[in-house]
N, C-alpha and C positions, 0 to 999 in steps of 0.2 A: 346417700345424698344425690348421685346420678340418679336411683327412682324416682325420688322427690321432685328434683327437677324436671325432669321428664313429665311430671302429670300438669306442671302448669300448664293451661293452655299459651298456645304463639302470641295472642293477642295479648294476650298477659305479661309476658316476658316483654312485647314490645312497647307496652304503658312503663313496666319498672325500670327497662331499659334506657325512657326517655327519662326519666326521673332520676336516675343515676346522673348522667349527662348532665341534668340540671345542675345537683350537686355539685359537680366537678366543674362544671366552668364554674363555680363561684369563689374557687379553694384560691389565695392567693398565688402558688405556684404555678396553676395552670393559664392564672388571666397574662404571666407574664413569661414563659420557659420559652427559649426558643428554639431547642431540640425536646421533643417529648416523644417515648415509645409507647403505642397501642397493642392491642392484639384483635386480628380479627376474627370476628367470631366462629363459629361452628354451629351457626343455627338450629339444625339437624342434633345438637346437643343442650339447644336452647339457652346456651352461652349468653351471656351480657352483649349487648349488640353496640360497640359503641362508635358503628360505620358515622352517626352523625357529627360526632366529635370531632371526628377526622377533620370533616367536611370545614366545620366550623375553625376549627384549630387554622387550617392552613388557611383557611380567607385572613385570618388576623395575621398571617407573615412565620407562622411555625413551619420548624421543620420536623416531619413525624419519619420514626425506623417503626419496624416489626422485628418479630423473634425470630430467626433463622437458625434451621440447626439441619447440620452437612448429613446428607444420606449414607456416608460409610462411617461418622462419627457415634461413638458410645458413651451413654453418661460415665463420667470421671469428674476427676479435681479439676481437669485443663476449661471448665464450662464449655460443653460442648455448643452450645446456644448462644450465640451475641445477635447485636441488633444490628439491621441495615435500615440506612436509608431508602425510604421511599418518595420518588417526585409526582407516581403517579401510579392509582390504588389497581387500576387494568393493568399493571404491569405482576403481582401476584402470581404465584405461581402452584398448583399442588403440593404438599409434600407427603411422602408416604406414611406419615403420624396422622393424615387427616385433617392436617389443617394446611391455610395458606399462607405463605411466606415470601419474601423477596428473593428475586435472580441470584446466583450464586456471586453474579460479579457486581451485585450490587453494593455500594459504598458501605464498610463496619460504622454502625455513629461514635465518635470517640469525645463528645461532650452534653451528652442527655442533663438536662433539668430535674428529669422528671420520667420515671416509666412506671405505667399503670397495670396489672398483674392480675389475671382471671383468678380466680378460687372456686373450688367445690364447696367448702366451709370455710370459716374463718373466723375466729376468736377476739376480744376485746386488745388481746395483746399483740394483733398483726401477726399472730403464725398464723399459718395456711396449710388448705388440705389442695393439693391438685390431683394431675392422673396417677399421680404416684413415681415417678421418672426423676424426678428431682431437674429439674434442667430450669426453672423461674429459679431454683436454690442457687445451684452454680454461676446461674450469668448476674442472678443480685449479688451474688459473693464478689466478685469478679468486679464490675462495673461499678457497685462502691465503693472500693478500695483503691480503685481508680480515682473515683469522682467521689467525695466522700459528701460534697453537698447535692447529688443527688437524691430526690425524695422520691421514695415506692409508697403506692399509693394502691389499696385492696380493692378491689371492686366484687360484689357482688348482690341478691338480692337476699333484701335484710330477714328472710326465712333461715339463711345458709350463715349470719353470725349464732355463734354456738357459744358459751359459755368458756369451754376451755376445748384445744386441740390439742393432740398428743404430739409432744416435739420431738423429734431425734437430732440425733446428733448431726449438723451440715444443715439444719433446719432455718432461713433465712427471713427474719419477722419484718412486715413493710410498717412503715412508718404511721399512712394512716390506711382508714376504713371508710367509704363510701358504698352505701345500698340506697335503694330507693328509699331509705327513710329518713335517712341519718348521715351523719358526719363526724368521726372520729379521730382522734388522736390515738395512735395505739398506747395501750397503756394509760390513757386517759376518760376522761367523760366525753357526750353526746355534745 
């Protein structure tokens, strides 16, 4: 599925990407969350781009976190990956996984709406394929069980929904599916 992704062209990714976004501001949870977590992309892996949601989100009064996960931390049960607060998107930082993430003393979000979750693939039933790390498993483990009316929410382009994903055990299914095409319930119809 990384091949695949990879041969779309930028431009391409950047139309489905804005098409996504359409979708997802329409989803009732999102016109109203006032904490919601993003992730930002990996262009360079041609990632769902969803920098303009952000954008949009906080002009309406939202507070957005990002994934965070600690440089001497190892995937386990403890979710090594929680979400932080972010005020302001230049403040981002490297992490040694390749992607960017907030300051280490950046605020934990401890009442999310709503966190949106990249996939590789992704099935009718809300399991998902990522880099394989399990770390979206852990902290949706984690953060729902906390917050049990927060909704995860798939994102990807509607080439990457697959019929069935192979689940294992610790395997954490989001609630819906948004691609550039479509709008899902998991477990549901279109």
């Amino acid at each position: 599925m990384v091949g695949l992704r990879m041969t779309v062209p930028t431009s391409a990714c950047a139309v489905r990407s804005a098409a996504i976004i359409e979708r997802l501001k329409q989803l009732p949870i999102l016109k109203t969350a006032a904490q919601i977590a993003l992730f930002w992309p990996i262009l360079a892996k041609h990632e769902v781009d969803l920098r303009e949601l952000d954008t949009l989100l906080r002009a309406r009064g939202a507070t957005i976190a990002y994934p965070y996960i600690a440089e001497t931390e190892s995937i386990s049960d403890d979710a090594p990956m929680d979400f932080r607060l972010l005020s302001d998107v230049g403040d981002l930082e490297s992490s040694s996984l390749g992607f960017l993430q907030p300051p280490a003393d950046a605020p934990i979000a401890d009442s999310l709406d709503a966190i949106i979750v990249p996939a590789l693939a992704i099935d009718p039933f809300g399991h998902r394929i990522g880099y394989g790390a399990g770390y979206y498993d852990c902290a949706l483990r984690e953060v729902t069980s906390q917050i049990p009316s927060c909704v995860t929410i798939g994102v990807a382009y509607d080439y990457q929904l697959i019929s069935e994903v192979p689940v294992t055990p610790g395997d954490i299914a989001v609630a819906w599916i948004v691609t550039d095409s479509r709008v899902m319930q998991a477990g549901g119809s279109t």
